[in-house]
C-alpha positions as a Markdown table, in Angstrom:
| # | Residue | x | y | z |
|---|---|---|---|---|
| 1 | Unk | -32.9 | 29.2 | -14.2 |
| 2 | Unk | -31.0 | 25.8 | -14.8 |
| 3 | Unk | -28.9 | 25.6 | -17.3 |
| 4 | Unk | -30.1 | 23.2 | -20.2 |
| 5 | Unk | -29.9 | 23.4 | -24.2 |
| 6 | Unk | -32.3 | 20.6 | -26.0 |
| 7 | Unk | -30.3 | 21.5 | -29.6 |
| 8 | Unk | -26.8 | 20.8 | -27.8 |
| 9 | Unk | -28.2 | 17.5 | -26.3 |
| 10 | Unk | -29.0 | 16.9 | -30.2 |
| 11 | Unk | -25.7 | 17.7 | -30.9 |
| 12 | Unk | -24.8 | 15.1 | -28.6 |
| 13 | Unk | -23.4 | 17.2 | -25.5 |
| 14 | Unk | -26.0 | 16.6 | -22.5 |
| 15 | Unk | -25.1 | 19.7 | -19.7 |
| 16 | Unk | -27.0 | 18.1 | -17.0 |
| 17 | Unk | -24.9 | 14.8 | -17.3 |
| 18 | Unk | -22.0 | 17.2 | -16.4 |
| 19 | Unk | -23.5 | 18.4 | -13.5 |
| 20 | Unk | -25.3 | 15.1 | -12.5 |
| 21 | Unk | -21.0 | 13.9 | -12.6 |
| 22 | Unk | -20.3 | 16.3 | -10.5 |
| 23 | Unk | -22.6 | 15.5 | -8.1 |
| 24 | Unk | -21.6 | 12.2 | -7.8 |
| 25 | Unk | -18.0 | 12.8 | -7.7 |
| 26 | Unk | -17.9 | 15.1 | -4.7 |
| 27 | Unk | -17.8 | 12.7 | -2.1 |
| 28 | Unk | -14.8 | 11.7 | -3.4 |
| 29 | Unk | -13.2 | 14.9 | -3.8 |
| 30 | Unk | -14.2 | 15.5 | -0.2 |
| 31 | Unk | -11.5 | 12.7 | 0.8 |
| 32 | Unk | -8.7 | 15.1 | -0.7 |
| 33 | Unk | -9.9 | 18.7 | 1.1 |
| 34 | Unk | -7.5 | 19.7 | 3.7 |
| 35 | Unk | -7.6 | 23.2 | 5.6 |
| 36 | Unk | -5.7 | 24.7 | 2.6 |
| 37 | Unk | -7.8 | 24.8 | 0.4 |
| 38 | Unk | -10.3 | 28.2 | 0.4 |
| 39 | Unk | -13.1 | 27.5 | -2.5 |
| 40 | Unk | -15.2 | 24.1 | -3.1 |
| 41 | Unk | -15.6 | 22.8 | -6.6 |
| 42 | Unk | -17.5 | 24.6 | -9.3 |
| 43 | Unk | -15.9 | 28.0 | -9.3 |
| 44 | Unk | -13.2 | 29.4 | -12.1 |
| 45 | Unk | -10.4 | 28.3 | -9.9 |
| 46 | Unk | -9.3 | 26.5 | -7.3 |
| 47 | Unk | -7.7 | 28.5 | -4.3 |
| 48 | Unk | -4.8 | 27.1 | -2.5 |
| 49 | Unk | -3.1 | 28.8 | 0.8 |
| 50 | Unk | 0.5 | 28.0 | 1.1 |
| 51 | Unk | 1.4 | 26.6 | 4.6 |
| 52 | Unk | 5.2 | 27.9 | 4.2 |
| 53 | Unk | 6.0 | 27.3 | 8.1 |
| 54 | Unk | 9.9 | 26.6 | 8.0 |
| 55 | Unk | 10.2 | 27.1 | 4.5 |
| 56 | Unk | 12.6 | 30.2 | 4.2 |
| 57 | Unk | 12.6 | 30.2 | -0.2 |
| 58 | Unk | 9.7 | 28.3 | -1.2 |
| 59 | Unk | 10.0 | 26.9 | -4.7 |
| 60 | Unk | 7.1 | 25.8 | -6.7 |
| 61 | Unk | 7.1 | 22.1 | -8.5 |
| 62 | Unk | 5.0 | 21.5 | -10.9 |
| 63 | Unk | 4.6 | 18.2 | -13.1 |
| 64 | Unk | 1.5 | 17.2 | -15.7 |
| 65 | Unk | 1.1 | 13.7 | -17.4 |
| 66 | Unk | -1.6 | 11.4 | -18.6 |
| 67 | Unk | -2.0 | 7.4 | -18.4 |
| 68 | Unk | -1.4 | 6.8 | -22.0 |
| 69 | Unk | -3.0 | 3.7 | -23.6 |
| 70 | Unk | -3.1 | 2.2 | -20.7 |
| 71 | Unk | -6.6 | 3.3 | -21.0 |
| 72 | Unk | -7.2 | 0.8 | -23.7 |
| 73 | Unk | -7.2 | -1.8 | -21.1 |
| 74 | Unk | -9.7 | -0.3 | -18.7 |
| 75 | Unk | -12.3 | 0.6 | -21.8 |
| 76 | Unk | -12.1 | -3.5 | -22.2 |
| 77 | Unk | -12.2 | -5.2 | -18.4 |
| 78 | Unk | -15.0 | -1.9 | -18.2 |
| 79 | Unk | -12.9 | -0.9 | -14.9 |
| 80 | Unk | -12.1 | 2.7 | -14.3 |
| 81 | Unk | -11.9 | 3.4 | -10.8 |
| 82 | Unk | -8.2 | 2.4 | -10.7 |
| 83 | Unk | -7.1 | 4.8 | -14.1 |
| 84 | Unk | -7.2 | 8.1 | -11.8 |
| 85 | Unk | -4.7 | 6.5 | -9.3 |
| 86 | Unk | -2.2 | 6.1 | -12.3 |
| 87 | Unk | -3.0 | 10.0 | -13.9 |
| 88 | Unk | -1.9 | 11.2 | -10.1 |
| 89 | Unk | 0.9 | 9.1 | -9.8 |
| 90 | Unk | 2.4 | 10.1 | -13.1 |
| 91 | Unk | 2.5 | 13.3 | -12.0 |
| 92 | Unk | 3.8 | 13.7 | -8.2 |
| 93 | Unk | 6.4 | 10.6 | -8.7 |
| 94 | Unk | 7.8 | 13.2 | -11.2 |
| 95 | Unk | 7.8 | 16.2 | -8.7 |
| 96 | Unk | 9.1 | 14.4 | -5.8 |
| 97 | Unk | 12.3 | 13.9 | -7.7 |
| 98 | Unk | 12.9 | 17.4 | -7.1 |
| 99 | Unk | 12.4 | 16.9 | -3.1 |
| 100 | Unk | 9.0 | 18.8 | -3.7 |
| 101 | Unk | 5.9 | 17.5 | -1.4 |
| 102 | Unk | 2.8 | 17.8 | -3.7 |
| 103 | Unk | 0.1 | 20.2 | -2.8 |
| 104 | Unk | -2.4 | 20.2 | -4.4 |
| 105 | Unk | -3.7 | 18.4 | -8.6 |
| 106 | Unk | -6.2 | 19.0 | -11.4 |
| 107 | Unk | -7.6 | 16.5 | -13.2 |
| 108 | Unk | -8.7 | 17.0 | -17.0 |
| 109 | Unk | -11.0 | 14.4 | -18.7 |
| 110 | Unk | -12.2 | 14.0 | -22.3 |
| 111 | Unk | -14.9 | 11.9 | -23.3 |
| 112 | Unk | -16.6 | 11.0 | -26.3 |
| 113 | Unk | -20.4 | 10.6 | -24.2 |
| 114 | Unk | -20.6 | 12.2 | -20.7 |
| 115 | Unk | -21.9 | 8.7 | -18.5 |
| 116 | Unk | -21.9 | 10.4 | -15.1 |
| 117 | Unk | -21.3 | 7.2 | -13.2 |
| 118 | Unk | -18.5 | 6.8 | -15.4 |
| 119 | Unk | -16.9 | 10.0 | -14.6 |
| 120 | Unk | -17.3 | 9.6 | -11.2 |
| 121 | Unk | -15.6 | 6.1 | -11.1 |
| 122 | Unk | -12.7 | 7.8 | -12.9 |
| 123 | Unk | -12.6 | 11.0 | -10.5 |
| 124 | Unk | -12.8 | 8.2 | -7.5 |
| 125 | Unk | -9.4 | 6.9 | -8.0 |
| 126 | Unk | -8.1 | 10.3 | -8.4 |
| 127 | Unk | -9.3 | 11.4 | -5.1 |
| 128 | Unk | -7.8 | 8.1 | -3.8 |
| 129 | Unk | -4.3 | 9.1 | -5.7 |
| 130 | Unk | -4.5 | 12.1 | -3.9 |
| 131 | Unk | -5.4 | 10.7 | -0.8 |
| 132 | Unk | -2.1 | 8.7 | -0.7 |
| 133 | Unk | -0.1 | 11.4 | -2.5 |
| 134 | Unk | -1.4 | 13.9 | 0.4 |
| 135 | Unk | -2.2 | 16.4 | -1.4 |
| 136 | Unk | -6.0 | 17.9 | -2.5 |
| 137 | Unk | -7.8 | 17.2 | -6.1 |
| 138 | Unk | -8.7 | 21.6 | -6.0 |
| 139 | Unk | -10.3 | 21.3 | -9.5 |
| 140 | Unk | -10.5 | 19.7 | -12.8 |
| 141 | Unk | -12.5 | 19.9 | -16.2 |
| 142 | Unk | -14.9 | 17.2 | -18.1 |
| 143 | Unk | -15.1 | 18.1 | -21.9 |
| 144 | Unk | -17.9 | 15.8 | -23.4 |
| 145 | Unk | -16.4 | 16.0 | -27.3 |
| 146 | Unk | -18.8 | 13.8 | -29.3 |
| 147 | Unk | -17.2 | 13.1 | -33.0 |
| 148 | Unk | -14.1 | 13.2 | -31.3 |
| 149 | Unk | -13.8 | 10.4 | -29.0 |
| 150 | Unk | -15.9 | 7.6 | -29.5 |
| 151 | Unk | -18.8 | 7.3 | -27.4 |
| 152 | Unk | -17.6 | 4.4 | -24.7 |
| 153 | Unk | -13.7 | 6.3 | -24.4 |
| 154 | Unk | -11.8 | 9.2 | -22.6 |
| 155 | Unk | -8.5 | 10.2 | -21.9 |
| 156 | Unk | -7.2 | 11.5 | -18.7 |
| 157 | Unk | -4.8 | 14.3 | -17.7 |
| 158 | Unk | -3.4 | 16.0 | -14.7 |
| 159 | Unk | -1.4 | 18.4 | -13.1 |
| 160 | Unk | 0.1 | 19.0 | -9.3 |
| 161 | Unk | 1.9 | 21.2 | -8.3 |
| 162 | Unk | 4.5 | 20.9 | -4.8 |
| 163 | Unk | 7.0 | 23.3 | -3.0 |
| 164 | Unk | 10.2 | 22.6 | -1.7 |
| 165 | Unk | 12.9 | 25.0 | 0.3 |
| 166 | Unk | 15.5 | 25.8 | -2.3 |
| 167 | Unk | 17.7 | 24.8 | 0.1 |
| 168 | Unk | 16.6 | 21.6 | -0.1 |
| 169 | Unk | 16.0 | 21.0 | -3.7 |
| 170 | Unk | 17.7 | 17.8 | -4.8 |
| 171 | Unk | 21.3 | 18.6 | -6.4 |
| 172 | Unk | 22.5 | 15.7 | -8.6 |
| 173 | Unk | 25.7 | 17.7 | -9.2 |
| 174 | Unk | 26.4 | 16.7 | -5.7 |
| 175 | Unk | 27.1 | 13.5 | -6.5 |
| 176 | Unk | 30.2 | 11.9 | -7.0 |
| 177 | Unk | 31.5 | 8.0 | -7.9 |
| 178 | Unk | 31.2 | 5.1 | -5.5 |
| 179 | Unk | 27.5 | 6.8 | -4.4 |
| 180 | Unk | 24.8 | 3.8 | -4.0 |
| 181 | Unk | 21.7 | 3.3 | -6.2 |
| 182 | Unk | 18.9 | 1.8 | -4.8 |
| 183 | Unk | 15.8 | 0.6 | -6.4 |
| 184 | Unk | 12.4 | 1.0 | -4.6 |
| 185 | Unk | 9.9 | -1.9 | -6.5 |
| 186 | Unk | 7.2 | -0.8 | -8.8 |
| 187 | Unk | 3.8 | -2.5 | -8.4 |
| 188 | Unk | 3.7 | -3.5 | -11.8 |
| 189 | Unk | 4.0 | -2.3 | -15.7 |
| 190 | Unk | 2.8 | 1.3 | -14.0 |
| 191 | Unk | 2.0 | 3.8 | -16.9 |
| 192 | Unk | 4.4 | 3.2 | -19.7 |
| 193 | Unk | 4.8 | 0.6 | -22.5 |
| 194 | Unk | 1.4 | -0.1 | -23.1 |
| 195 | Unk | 1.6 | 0.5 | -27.1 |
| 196 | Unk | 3.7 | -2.5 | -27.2 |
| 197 | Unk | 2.3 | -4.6 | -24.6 |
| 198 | Unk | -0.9 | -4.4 | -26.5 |
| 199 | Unk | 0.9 | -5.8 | -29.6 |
| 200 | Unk | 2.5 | -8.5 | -28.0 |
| 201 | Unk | -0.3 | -9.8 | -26.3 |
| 202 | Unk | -2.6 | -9.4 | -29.3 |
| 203 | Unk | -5.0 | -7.6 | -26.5 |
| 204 | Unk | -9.0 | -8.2 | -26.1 |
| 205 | Unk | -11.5 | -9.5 | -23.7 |
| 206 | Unk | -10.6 | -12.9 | -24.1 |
| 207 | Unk | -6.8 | -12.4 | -23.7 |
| 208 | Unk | -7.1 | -10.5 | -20.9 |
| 209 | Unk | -9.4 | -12.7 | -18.8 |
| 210 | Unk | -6.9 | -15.4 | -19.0 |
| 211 | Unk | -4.9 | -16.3 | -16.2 |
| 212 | Unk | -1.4 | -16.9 | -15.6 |
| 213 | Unk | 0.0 | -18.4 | -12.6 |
| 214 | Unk | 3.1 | -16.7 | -13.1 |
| 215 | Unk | 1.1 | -13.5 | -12.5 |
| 216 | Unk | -1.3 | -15.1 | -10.0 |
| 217 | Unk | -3.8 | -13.4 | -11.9 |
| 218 | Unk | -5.6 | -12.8 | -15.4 |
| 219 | Unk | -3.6 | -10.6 | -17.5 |
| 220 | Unk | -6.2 | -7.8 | -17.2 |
| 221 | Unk | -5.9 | -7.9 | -13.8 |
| 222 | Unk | -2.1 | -7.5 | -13.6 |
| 223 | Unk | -1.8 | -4.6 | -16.6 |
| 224 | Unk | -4.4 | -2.5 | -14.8 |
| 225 | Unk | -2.3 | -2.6 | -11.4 |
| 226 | Unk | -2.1 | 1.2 | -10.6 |
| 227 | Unk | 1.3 | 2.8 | -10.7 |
| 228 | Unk | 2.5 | 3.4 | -6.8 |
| 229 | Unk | 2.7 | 6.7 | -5.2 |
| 230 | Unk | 5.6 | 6.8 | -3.7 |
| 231 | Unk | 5.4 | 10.2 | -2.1 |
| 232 | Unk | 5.2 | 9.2 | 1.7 |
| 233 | Unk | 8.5 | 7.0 | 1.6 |
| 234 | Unk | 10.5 | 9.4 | -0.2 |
| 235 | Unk | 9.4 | 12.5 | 2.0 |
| 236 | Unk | 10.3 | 9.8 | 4.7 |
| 237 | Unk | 13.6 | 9.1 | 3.5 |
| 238 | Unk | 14.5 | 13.1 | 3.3 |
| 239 | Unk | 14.3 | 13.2 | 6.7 |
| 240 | Unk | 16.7 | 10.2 | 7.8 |
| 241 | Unk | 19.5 | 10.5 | 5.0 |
| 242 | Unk | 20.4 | 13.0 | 2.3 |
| 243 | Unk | 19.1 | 12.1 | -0.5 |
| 244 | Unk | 21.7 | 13.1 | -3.6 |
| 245 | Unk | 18.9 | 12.5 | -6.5 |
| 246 | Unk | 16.0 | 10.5 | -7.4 |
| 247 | Unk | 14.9 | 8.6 | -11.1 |
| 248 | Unk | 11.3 | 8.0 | -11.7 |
| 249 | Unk | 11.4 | 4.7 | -14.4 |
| 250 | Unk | 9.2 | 5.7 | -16.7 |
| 251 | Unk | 8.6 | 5.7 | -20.2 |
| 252 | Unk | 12.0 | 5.0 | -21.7 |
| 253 | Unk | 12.8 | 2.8 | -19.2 |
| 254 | Unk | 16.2 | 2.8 | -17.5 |
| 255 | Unk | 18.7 | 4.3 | -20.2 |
| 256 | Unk | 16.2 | 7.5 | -20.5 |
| 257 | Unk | 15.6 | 8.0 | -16.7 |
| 258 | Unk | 18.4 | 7.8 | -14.7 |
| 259 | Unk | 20.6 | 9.9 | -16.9 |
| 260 | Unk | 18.3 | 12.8 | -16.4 |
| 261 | Unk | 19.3 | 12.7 | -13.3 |
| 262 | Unk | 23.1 | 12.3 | -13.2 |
| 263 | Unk | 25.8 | 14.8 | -13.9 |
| 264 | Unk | 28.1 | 14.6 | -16.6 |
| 265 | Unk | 30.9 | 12.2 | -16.7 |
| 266 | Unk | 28.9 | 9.8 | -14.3 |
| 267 | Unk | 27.1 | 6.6 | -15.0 |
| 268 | Unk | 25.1 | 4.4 | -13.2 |
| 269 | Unk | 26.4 | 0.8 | -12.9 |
| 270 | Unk | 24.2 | -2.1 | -12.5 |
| 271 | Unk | 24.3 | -6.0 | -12.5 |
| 272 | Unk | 21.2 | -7.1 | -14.8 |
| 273 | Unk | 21.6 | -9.5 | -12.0 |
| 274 | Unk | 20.9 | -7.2 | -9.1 |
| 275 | Unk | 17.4 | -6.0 | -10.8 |
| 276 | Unk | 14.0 | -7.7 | -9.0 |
| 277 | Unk | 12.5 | -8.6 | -12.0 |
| 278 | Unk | 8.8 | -8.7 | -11.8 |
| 279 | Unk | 7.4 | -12.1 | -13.9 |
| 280 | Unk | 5.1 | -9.9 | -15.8 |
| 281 | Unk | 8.0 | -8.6 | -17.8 |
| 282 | Unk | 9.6 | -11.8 | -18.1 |
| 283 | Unk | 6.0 | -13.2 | -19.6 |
| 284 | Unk | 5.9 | -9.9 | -22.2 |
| 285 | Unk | 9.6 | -10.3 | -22.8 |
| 286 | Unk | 8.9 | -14.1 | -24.0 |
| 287 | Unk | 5.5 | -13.3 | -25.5 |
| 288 | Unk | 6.8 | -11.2 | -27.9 |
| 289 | Unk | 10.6 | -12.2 | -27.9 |
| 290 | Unk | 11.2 | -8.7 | -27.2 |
| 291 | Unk | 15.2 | -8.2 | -26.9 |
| 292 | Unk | 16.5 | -7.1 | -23.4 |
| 293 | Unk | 17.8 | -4.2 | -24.2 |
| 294 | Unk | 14.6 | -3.0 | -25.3 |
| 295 | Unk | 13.0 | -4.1 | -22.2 |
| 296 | Unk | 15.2 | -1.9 | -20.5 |
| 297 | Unk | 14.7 | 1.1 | -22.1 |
| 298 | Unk | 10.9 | 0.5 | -22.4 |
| 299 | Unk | 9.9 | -0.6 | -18.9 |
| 300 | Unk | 10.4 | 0.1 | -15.3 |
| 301 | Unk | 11.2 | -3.4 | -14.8 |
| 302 | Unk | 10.2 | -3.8 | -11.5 |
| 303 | Unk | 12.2 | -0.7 | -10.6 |
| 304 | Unk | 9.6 | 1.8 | -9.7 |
| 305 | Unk | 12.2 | 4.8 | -8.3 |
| 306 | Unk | 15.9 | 4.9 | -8.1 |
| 307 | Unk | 17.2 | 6.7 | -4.8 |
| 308 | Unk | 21.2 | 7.9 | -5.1 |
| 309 | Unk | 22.9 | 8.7 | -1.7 |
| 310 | Unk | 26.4 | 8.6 | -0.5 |
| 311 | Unk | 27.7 | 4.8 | 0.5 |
| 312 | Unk | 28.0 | 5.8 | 4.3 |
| 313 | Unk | 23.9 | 5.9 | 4.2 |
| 314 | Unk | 23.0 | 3.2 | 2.1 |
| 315 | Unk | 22.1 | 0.4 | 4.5 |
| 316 | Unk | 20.3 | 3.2 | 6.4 |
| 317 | Unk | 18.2 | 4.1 | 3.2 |
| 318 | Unk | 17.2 | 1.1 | 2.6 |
| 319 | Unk | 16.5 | 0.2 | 6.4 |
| 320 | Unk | 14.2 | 3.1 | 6.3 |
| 321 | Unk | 12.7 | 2.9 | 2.7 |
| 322 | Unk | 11.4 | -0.4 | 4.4 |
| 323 | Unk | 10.1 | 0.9 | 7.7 |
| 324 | Unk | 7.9 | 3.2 | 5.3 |
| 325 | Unk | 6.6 | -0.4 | 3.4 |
| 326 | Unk | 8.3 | -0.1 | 0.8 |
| 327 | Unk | 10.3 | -3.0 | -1.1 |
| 328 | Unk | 14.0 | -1.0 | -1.6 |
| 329 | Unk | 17.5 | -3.4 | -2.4 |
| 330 | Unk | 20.8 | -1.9 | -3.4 |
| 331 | Unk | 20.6 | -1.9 | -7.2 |
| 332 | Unk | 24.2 | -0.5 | -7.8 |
| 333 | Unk | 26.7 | 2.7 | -8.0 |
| 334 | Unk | 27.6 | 5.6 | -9.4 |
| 335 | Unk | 31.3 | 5.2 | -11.8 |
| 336 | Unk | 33.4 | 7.6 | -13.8 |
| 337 | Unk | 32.3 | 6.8 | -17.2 |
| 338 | Unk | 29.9 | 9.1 | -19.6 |
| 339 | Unk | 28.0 | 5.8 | -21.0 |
| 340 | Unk | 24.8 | 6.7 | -18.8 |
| 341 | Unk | 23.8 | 3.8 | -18.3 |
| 342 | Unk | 26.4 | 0.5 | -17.7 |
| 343 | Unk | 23.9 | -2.8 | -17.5 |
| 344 | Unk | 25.8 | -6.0 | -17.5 |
């Protein structure tokens, strides 16, 4: 017998819109599927076999994250087959920084009214972030929470999980002063900072259907760029040079992040002059006469990852972070100094 409740529809919780979204999404989840995975969609879990071939210690990686209120913008351009890309990418930028290839994600999503079409643009741009992320989208939840969200929002969650050799784990205690940072560019705002880009620019429809040639865009356009995955060139790096650690800019911008990944009694030295700064920060930075420093420690910048390896590899970091098509530039160095962070 189908499953179906008339007083829960009253309640406002429709169960066939949940299965009428999954319908819908599985094409897209199909995209992810690769021979490791052992059970389709629908069950209590999602099974994964391990391909451990020349992995002697495997070490698990896991990382979880959400888009934040960068969600606010997609409820008002009505756009949400880009949000999933930014949920994924949250989450694997995160466990790459360990050297860990991502394996497999879940998604979780929370809505106030369960619009199957909806759900299924959501779930389509995390099948596409785990598409580029190579790894498979093995399950996920939709909670339909009426009273609790309002009917035409959602939030978004995920979680992946990667393995890496513990031989090969990244080791920021391995690095030492005179090392090379170098910045890889983001695509945009990414995931963070939203909050306050939301003051500054007073946001609505209106506001964000204006364009800006600056941006060669409308502001709507540009905020919901999805945060790059940045997976393939960093798996592609390992294997040319050795990579000493790896920052993910995210919230908290560049005097949060690259300490967490530098040993004490070392800072990372940079030229304010060195950063590629994207105009879209420039534009919030004058919208809202934000101060610099808190434009550093808010946004990426236009610094999506920071790579750290020794100065004998540097060019050919960079020479191979562009091969994979990605936009990388020295950004600075490693000095003795326990200040974190040295912008000037």
């Amino acid at each position: 017998m189908e499953s179906y409740s008339e007083s829960y529809k009253k309640a406002g919780v429709d169960v066939t819109a949940g299965y009428k979204a999954v319908s819908l999404m599985k094409s897209h989840i199909a995209r992810t599927m690769t021979s490791n995975v052992l059970t389709g969609i629908g069950g209590f879990g999602g099974l994964y076999e391990l391909d451990l071939t020349g992995i002697e210690k495997p070490v698990l990686v896991s990382g979880t994250d959400g888009v934040g209120t960068k969600l606010k913008i997609a409820f008002l351009m009505d756009k949400h087959n880009t949000i999933g890309i930014d949920c994924v990418a949250m989450c694997v930028n995160d466990i790459i920084c360990c050297g860990a290839k991502p394996q497999f994600f879940l998604d979780y999503i929370a809505l106030g009214k369960n619009v199957p079409e909806k759900v299924a643009d959501i779930v389509s741009g995390v099948a596409e972030g785990c598409v580029q992320a190579g790894c498979a989208l093995v399950g996920g939840e939709t909670a339909e929470m009426p009273g609790f969200y309002p009917i035409d929002e959602y939030d978004v969650a995920g979680f992946a999980v990667g393995v890496v050799d513990k031989s090969k784990v990244l080791n920021p205690d391995s690095q030492k002063a005179g090392d090379v940072l170098i910045a890889i560019k983001s695509s945009g705002v990414h995931s963070n900072g939203y909050s306050l880009i939301r003051k500054v620019f007073t946001v609505n429809s209106q506001n964000l259907a204006r364009y800006f040639a600056e941006l060669g865009c409308t502001l709507g356009e540009c905020l919901l760029t999805p945060t790059k995955i940045y997976v393939n060139a960093i798996m592609e790096l390992m294997k040319n040079v050795t990579i000493k650690s790896v920052s993910h800019i995210t919230g908290g911008g560049f005097y949060e992040n690259i300490p967490r990944s530098l040993p004490k009694g070392l800072s990372a030295r940079i030229e304010k002059s060195n950063v590629q700064v994207l105009p879209i920060f420039d534009l919030i930075a004058k919208t809202g006469n934000i101060p610099e420093r808190d434009m550093f420690n808010t946004f990426n910048m236009g610094v999506g990852m920071i790579v750290c390896v020794s100065p004998e590899e540097a060019d050919k970091a960079v020479r191979t972070l562009q091969a994979a098509g990605e936009d990388a530039y020295i950004l600075g160095e490693l000095v003795e100094s326990d200040e974190g962070v040295i912008l000037k």
